[in-house]
Backbone as JSON, one array per atom type, in Angstrom:
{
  "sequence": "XXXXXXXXXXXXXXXXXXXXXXXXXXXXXXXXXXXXXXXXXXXXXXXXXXXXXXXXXXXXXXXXXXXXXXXXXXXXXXXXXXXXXXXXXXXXXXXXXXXXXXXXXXXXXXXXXXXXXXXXXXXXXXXXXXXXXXXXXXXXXXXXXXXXXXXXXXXXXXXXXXXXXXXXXXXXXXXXXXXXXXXXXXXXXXXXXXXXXXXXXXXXXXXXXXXXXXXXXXXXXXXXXXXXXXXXXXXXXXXXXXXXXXXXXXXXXXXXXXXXXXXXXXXXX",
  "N": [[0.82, -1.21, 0.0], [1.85, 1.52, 0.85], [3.78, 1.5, -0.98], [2.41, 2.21, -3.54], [0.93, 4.56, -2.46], [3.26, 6.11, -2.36], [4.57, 5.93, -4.67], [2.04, 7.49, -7.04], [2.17, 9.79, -4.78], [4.4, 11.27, -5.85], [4.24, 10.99, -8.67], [1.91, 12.93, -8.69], [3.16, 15.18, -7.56], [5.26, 15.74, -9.71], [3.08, 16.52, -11.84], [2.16, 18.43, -10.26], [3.72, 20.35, -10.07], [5.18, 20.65, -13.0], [2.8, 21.37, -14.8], [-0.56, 21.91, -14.98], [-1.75, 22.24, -12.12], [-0.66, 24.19, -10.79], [-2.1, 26.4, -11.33], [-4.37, 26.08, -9.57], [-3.42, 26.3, -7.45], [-2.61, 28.88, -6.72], [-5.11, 30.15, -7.54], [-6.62, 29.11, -5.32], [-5.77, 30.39, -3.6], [-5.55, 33.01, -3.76], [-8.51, 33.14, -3.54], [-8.7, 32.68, -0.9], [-7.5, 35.29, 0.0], [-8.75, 37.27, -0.91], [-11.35, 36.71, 0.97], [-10.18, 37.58, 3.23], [-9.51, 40.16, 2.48], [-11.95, 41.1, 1.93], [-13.2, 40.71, 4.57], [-11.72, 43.02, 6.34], [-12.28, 45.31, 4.96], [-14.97, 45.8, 5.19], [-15.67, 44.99, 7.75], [-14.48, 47.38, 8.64], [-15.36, 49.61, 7.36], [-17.61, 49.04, 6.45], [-19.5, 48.23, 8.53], [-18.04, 49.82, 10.53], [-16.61, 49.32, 12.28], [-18.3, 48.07, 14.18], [-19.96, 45.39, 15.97], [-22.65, 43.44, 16.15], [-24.57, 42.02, 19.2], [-24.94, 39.49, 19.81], [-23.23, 38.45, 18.86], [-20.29, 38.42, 19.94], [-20.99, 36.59, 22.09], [-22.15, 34.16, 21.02], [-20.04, 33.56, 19.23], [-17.65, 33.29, 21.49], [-16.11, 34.88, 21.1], [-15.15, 38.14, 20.29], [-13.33, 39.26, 18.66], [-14.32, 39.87, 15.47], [-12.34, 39.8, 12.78], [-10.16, 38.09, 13.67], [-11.93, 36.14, 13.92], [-13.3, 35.87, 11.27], [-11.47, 35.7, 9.11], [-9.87, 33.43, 10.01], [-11.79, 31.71, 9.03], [-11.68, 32.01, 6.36], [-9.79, 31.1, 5.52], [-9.65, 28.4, 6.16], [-11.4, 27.67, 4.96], [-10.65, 27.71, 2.01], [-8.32, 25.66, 2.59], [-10.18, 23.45, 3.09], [-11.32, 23.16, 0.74], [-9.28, 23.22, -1.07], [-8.93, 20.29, -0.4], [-10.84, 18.97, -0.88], [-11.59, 19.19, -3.11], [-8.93, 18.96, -5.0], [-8.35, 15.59, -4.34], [-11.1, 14.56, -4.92], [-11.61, 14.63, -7.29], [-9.59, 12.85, -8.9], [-10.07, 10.26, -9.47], [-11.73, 11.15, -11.6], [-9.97, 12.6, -13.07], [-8.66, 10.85, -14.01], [-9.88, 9.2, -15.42], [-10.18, 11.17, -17.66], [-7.87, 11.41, -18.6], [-7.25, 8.73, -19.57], [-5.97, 7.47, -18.47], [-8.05, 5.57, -16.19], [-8.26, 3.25, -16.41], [-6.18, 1.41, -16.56], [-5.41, 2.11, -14.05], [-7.94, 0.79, -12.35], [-7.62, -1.59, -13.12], [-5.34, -2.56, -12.12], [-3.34, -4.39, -9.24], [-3.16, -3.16, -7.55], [-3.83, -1.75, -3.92], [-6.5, 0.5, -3.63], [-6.51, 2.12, -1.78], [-4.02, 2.97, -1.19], [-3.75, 4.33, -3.07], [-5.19, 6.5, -2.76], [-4.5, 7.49, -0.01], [-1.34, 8.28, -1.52], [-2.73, 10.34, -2.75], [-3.55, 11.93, -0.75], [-1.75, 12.74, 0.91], [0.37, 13.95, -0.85], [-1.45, 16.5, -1.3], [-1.46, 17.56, 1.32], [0.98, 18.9, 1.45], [0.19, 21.03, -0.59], [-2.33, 22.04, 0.54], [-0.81, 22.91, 2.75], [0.81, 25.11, 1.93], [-0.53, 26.95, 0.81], [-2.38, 27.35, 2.78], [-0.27, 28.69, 4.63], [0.32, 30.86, 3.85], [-2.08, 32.84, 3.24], [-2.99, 32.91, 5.8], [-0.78, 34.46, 6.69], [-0.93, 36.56, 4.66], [-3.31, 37.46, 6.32], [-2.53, 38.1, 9.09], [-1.39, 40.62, 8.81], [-3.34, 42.23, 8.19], [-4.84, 42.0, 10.77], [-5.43, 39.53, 12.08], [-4.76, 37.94, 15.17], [-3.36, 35.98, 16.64], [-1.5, 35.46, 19.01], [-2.92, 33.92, 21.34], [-3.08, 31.56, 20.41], [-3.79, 28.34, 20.89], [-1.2, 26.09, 20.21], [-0.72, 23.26, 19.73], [-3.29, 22.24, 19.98], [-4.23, 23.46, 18.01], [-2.91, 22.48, 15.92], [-3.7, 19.92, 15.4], [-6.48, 19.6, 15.17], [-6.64, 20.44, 13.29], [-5.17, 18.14, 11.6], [-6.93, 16.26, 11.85], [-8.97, 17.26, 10.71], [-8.44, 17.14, 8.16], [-8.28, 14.44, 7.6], [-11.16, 13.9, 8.07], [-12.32, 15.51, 5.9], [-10.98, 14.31, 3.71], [-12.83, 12.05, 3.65], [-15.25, 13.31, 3.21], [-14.76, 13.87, 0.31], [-14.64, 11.71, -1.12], [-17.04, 10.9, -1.09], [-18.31, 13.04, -2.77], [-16.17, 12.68, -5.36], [-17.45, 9.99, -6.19], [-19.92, 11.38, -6.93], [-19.06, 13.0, -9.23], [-18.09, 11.07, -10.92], [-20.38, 9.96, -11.57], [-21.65, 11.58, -12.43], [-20.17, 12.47, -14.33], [-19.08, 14.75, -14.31], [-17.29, 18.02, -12.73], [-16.93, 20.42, -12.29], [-20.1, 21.49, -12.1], [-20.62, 20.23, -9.92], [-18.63, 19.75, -8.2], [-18.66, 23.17, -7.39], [-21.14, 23.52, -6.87], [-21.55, 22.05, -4.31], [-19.5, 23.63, -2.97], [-19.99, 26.1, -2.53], [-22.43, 26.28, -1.15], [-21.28, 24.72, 1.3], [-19.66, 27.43, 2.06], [-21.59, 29.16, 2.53], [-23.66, 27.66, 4.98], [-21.42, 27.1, 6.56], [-20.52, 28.93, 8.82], [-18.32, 30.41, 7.5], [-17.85, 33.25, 7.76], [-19.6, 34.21, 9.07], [-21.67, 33.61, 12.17], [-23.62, 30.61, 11.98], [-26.1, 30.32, 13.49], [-27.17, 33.06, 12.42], [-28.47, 32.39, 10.24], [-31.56, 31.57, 8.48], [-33.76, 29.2, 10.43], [-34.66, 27.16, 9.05], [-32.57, 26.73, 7.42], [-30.02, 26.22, 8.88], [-29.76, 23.43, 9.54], [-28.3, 22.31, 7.53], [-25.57, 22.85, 8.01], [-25.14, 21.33, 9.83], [-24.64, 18.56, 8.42], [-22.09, 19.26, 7.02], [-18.63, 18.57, 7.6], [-16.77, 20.5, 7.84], [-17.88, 22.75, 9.55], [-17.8, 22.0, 12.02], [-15.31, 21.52, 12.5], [-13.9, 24.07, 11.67], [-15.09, 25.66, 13.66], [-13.95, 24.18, 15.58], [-11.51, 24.89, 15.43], [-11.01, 27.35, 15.91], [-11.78, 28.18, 17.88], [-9.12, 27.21, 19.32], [-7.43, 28.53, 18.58], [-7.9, 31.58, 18.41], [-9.05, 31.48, 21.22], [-7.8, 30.08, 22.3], [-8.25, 27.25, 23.37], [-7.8, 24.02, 24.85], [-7.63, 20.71, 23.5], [-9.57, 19.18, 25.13], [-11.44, 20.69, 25.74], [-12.69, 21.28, 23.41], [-14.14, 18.57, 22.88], [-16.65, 18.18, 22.29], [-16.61, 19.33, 19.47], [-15.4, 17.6, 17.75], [-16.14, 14.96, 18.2], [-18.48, 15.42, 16.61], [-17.82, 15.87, 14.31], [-16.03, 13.27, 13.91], [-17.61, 11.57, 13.82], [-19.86, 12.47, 11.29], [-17.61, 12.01, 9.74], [-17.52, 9.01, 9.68], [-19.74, 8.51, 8.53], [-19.76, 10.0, 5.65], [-17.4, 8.09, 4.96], [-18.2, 5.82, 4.66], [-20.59, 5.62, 3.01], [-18.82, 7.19, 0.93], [-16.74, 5.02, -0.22], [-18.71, 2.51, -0.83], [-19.73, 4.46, -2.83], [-17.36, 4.89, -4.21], [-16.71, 1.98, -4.66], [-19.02, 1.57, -6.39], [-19.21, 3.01, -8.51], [-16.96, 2.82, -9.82], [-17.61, -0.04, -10.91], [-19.19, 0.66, -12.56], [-18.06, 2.36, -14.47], [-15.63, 0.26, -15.6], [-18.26, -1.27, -16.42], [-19.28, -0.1, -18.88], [-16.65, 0.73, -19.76], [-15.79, -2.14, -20.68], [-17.86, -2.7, -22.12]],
  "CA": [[0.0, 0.0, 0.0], [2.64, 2.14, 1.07], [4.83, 1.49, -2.58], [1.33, 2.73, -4.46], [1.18, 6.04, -2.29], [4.42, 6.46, -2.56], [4.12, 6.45, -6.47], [0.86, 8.29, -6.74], [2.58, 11.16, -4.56], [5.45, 11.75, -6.79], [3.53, 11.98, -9.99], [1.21, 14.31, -8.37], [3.62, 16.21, -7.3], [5.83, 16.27, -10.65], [2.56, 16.95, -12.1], [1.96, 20.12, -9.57], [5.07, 21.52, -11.04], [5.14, 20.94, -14.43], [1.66, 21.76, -15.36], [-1.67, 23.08, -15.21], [-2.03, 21.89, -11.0], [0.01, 25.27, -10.13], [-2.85, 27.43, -11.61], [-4.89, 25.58, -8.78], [-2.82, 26.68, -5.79], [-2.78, 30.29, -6.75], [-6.52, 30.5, -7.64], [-7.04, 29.02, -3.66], [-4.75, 31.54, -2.38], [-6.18, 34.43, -4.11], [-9.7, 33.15, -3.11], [-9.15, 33.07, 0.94], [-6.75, 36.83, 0.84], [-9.89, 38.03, -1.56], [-12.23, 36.84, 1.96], [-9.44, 38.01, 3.96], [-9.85, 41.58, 2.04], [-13.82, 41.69, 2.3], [-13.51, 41.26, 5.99], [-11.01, 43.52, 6.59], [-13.24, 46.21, 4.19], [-16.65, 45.08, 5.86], [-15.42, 45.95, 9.53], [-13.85, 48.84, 9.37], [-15.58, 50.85, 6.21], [-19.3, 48.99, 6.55], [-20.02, 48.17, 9.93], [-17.48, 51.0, 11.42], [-15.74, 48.57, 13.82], [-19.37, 47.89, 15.76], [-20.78, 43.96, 16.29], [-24.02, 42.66, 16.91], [-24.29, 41.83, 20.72], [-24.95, 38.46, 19.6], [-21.73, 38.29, 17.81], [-19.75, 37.37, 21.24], [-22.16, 35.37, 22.84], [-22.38, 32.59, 19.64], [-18.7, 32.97, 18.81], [-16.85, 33.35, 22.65], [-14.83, 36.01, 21.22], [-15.35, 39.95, 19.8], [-12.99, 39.27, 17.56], [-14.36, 39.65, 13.92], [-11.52, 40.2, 11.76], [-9.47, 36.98, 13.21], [-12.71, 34.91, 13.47], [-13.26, 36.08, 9.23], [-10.08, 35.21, 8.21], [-9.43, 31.88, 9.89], [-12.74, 31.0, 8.42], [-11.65, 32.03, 4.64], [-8.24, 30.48, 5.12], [-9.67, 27.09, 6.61], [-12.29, 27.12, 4.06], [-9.87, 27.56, 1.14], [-7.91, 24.35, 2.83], [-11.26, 22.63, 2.86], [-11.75, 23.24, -0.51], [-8.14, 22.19, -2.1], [-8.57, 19.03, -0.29], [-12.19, 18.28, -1.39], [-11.26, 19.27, -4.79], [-8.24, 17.51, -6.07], [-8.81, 13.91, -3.8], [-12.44, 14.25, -5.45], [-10.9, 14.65, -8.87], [-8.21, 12.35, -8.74], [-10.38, 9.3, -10.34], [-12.21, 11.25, -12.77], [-8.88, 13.22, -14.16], [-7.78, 9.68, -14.89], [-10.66, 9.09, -16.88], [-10.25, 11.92, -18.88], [-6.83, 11.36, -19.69], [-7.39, 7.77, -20.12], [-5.9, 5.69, -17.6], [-8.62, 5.28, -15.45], [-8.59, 1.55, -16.46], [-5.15, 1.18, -15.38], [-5.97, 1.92, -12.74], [-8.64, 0.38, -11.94], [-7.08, -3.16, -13.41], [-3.58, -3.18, -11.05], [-4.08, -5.58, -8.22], [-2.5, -2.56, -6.32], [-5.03, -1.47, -3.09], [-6.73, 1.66, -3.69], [-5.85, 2.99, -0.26], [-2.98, 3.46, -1.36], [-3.62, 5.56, -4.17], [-5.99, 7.99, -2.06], [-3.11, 7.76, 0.56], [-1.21, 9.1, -2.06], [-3.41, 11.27, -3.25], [-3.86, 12.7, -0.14], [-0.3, 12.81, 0.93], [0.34, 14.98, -1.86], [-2.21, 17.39, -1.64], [-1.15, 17.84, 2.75], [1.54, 19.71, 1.02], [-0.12, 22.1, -1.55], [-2.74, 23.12, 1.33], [-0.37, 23.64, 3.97], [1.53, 25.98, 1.36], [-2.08, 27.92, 0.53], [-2.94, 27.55, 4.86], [0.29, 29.43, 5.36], [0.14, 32.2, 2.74], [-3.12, 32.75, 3.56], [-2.68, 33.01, 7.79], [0.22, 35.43, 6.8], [-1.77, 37.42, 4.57], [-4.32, 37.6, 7.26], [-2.08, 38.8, 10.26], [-1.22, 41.99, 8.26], [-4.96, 42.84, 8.05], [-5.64, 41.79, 12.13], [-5.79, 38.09, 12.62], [-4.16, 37.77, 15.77], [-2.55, 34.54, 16.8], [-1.38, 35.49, 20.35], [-3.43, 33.08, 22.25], [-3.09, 30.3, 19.6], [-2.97, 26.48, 21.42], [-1.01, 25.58, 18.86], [-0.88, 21.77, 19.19], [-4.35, 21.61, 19.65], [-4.93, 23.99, 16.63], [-2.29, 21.5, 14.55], [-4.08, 18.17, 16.16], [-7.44, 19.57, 14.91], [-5.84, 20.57, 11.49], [-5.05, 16.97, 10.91], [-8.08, 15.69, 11.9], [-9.85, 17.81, 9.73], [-7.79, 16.49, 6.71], [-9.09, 13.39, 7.31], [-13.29, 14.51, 7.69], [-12.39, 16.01, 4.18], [-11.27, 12.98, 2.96], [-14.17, 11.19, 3.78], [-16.44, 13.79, 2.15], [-14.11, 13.93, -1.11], [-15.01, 10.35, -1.15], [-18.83, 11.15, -1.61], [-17.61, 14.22, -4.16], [-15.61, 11.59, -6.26], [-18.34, 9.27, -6.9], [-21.0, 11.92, -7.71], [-18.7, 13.42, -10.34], [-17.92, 9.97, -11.68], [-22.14, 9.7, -11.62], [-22.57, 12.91, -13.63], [-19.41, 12.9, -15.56], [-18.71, 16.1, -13.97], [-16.56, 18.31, -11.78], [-17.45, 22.4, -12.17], [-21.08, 22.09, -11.06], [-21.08, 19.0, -8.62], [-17.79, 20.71, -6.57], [-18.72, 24.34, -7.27], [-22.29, 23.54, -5.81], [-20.92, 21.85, -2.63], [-18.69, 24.89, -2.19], [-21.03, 27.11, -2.65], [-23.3, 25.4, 0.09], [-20.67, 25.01, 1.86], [-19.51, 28.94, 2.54], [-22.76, 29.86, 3.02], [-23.83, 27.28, 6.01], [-20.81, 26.46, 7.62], [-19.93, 29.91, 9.83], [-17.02, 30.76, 7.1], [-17.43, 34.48, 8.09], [-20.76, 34.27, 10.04], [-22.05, 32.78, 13.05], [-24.52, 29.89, 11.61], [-27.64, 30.61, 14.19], [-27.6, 33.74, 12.34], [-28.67, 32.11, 9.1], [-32.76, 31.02, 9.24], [-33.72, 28.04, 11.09], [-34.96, 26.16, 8.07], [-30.86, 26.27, 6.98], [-28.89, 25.94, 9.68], [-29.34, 21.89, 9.36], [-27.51, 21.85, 6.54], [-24.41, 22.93, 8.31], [-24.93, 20.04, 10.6], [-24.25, 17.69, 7.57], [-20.88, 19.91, 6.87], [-17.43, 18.79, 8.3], [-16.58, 21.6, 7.72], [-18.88, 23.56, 10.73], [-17.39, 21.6, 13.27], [-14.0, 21.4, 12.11], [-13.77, 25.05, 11.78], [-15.57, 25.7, 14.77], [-12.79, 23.84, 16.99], [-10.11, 25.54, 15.26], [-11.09, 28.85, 16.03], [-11.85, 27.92, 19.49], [-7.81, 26.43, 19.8], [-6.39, 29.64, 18.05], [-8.58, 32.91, 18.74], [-9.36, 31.51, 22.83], [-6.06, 29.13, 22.97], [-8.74, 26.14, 24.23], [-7.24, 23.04, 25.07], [-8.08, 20.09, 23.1], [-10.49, 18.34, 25.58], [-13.03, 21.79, 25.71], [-13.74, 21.09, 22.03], [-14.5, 17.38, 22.68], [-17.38, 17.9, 20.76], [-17.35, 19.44, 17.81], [-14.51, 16.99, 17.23], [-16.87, 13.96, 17.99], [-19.59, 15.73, 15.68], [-16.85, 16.05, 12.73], [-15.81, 12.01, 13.84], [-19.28, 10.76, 13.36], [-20.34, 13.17, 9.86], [-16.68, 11.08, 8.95], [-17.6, 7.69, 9.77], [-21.21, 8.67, 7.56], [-19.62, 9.9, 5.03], [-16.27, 7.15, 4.89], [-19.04, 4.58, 4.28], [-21.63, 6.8, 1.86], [-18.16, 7.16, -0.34], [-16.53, 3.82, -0.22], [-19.77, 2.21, -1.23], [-20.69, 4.74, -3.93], [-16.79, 4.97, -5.04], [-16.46, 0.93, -5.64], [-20.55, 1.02, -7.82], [-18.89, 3.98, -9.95], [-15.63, 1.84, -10.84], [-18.15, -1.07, -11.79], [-20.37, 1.09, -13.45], [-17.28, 2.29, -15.54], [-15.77, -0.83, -16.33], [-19.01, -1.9, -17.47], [-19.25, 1.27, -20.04], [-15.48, 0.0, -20.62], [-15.56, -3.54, -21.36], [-19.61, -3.9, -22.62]],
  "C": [[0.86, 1.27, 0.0], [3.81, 2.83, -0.5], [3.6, 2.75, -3.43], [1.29, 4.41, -3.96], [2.3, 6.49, -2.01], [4.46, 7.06, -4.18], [3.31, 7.47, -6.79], [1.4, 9.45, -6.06], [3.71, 11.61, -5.5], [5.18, 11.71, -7.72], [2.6, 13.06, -9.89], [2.17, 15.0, -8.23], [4.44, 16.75, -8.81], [4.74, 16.8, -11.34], [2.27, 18.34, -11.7], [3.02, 20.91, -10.66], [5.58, 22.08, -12.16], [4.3, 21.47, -15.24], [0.48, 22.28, -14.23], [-2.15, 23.22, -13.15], [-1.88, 23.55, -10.32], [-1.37, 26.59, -10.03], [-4.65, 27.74, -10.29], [-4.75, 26.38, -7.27], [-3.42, 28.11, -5.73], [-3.95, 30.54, -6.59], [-7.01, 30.28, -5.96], [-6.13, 30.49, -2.87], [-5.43, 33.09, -2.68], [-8.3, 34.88, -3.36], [-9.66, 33.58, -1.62], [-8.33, 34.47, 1.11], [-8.0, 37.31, 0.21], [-10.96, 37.77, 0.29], [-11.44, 37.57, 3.23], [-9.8, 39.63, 4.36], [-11.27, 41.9, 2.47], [-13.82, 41.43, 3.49], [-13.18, 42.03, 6.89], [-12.26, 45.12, 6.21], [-14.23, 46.35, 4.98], [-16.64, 45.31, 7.23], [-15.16, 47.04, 9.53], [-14.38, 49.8, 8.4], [-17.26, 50.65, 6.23], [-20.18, 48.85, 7.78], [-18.8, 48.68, 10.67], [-17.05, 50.39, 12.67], [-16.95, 48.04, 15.11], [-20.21, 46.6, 15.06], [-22.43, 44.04, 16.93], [-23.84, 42.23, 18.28], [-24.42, 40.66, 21.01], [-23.42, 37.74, 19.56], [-20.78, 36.98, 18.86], [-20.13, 36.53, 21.97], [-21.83, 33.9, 22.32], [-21.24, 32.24, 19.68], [-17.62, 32.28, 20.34], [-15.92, 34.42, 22.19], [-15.83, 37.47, 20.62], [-14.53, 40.09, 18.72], [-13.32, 39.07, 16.28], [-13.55, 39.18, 13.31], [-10.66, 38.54, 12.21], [-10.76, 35.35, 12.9], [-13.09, 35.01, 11.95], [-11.84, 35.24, 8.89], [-9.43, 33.62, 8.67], [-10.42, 31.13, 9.19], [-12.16, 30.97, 6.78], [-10.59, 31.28, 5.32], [-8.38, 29.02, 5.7], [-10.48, 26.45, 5.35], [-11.72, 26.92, 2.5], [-8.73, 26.26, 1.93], [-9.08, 23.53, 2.5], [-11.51, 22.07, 1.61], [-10.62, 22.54, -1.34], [-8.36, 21.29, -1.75], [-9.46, 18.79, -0.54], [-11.65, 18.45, -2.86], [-10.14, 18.38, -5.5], [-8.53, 15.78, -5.21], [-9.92, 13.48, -4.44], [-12.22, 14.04, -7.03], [-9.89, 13.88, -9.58], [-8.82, 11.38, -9.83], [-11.19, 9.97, -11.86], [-11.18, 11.88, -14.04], [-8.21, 12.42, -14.54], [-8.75, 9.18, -15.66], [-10.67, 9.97, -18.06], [-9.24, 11.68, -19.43], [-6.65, 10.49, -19.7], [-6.57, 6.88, -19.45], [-6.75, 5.84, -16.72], [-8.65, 3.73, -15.46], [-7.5, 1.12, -16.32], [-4.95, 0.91, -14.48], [-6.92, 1.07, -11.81], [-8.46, -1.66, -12.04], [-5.87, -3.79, -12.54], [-4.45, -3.9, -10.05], [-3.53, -4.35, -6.97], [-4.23, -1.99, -5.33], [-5.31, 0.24, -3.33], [-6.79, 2.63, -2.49], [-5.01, 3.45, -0.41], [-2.58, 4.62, -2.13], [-4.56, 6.64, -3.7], [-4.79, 8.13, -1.0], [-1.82, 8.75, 0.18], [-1.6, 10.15, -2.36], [-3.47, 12.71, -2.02], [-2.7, 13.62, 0.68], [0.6, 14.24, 0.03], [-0.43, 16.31, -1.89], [-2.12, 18.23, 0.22], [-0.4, 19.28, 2.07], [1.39, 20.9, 0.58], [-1.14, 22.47, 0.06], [-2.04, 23.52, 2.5], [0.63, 25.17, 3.47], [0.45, 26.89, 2.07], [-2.18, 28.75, 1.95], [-2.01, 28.99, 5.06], [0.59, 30.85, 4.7], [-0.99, 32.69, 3.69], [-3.44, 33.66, 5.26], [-1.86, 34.14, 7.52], [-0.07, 36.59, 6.17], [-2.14, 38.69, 5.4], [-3.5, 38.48, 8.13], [-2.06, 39.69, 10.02], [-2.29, 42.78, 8.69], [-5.61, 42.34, 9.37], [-5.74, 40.54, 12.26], [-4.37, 38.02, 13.57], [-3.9, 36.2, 16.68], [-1.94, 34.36, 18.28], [-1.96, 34.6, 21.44], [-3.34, 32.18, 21.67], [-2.31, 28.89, 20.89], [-2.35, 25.75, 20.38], [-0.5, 24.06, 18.26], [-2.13, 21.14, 19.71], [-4.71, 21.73, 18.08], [-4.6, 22.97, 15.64], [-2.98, 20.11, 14.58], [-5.97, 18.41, 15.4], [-7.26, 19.41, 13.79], [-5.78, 19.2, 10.62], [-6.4, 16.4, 10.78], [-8.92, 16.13, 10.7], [-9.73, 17.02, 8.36], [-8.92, 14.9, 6.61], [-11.04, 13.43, 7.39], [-13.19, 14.78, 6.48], [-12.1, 15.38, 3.23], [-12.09, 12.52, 3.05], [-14.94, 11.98, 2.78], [-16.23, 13.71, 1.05], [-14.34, 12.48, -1.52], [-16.67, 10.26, -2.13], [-18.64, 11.65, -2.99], [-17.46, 13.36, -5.21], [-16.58, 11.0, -6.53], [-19.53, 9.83, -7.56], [-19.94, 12.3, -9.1], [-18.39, 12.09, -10.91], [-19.56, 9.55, -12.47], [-22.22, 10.76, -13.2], [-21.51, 13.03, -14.89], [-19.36, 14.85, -15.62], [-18.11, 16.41, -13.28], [-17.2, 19.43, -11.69], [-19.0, 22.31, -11.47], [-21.57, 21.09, -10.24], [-20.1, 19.93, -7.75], [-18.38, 22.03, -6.5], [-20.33, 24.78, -6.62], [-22.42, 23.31, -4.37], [-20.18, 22.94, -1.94], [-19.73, 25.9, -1.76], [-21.81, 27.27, -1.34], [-22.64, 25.22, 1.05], [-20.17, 26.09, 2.86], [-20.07, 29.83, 2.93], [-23.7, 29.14, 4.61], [-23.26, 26.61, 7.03], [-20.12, 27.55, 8.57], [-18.83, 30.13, 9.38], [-17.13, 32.27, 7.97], [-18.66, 35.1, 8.9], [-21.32, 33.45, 10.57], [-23.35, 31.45, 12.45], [-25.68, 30.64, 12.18], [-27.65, 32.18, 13.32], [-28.45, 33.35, 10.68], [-30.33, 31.28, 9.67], [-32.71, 29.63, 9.91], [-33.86, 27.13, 10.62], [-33.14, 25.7, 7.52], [-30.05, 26.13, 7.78], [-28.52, 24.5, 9.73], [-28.32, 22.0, 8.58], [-26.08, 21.77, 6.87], [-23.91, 22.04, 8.95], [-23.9, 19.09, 9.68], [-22.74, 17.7, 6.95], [-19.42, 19.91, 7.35], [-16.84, 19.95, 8.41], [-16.64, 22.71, 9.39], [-18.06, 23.0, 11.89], [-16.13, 21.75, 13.18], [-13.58, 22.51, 12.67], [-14.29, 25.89, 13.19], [-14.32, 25.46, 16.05], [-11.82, 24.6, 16.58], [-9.87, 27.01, 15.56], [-11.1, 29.05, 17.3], [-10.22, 28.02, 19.79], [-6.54, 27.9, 19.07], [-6.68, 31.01, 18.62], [-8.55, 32.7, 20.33], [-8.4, 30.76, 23.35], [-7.06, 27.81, 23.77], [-7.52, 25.0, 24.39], [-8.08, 21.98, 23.79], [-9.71, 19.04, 23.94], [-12.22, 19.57, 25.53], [-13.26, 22.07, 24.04], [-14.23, 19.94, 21.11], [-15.95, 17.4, 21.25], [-18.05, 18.28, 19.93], [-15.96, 17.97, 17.22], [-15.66, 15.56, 16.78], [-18.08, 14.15, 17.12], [-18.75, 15.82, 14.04], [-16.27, 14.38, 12.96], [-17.3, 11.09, 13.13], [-19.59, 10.98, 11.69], [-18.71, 12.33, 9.21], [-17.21, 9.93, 8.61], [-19.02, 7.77, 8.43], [-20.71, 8.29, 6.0], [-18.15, 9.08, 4.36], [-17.16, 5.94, 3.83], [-20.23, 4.79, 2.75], [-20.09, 6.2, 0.49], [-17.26, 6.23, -1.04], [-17.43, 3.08, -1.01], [-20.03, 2.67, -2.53], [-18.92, 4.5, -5.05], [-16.72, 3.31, -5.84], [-17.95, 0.85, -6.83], [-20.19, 1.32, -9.12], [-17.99, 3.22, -10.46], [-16.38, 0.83, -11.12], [-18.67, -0.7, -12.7], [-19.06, 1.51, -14.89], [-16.39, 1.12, -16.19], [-16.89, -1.38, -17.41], [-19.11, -1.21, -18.66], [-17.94, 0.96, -20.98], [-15.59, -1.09, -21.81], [-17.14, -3.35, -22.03], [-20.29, -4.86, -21.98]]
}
């Protein structure tokens, strides 16, 4: 297993470098300093430095500007790692080894292993651009627990594998990528507390965020950086982002081996 994501990371990566992957990074990086910018703008030019009285209550802090910006810069991680892990099997169908692939006797753990291995890299670049950005423009880091924050960080990686799991097999379904991921994002940024408290969103939508690794994820990490928690006082959003894993581990497992039968069969006849 180990040989396969071993392989699998070192053509991703010569791929990052040589081609079109790079145009990837940048576009994430530009996306979370662009949310960086509108919250920076949006405090201090539209709402004149003054919160809702809610604001601190929901979040535990007063801090806007670093709770905005860890949200864009977690949610642009979120996003590279849902996006290429989700893309991985269908960009080998397009360029035509998917049946390669799918014929080695090698374990496909290995090649999301890889996959994922590879892609640690590119968002911890993005993460740290991003965070450094941010400080310029007020995200203060001073209380950061910073081996809870890194202990959540990982964790997260893996909740986002799981969902990229789901991802992957719908776009294998539709024979799509642009409006299966760019709908999940979408849905995403809008009910998981990127740059606003959920409960402030109606009551009919706030479920949705439930369903969202994301919400919880981000949730603890803001807790372990902005208030310096410990790891045990954000038992559980952790165990609410373990569970929405285990859901969706099984959801994308399931749907990814139907899609590799379903393409074989389309293959062979």
């Amino acid at each position: 297993m180990f040989h396969v994501a071993k392989a699998t990371f070192i053509r991703n990566t010569r791929v990052m470098i040589r081609a079109y992957p790079w145009s990837f990074v940048i576009g994430h990086i530009f996306s979370g300093v662009y949310t960086v910018l509108f919250a920076f703008f949006a405090y201090h030019y539209v709402f004149a430095g003054q919160l809702d009285e809610n604001f601190a209550h929901l979040t535990g802090s007063s801090d806007y500007l670093s709770y905005a910006i860890l949200g864009g810069a977690f949610y642009a991680f979120a996003v590279s790692t849902l996006m290429n892990v989700s893309r991985s099997l269908i960009t080998e169908l397009r360029e035509g080894t998917l049946e390669a692939v799918l014929l080695t006797p090698s374990l496909r753990r290995g090649y999301f292993l890889g996959n994922v291995a590879q892609q640690l890299m590119r968002t911890l670049f993005e993460f740290s651009v991003i965070v450094l950005v941010g400080a310029v423009f007020g995200l203060t880091l001073s209380h950061t627990n910073v081996w809870s924050a890194v202990l959540v960080w990982i964790l997260s990686t893996g909740a986002f594998f799981c969902q990229a799991l789901v991802l992957g097999s719908l776009m294998l379904w539709f024979r799509d990528t642009y409006i299966t991921q760019n709908t999940l994002f979408a849905v995403m940024a809008f009910v998981s507390g990127v740059t606003f408290p959920i409960p402030y969103l109606p009551e009919w939508v706030q479920p949705l965020g439930l369903i969202m690794p994301l919400a919880p994820a981000l949730d603890a990490f803001r807790q372990c950086v902005i208030q310096g928690a410990p790891l045990h006082a954000v038992s559980p959003q952790l165990f609410h982002m373990a569970a929405l894993s285990l859901v969706y581990l099984v959801i994308g497992v399931w749907g990814i081996r139907r899609m590799e039968k379903r393409v074989m069969e389309s293959i062979f006849g």
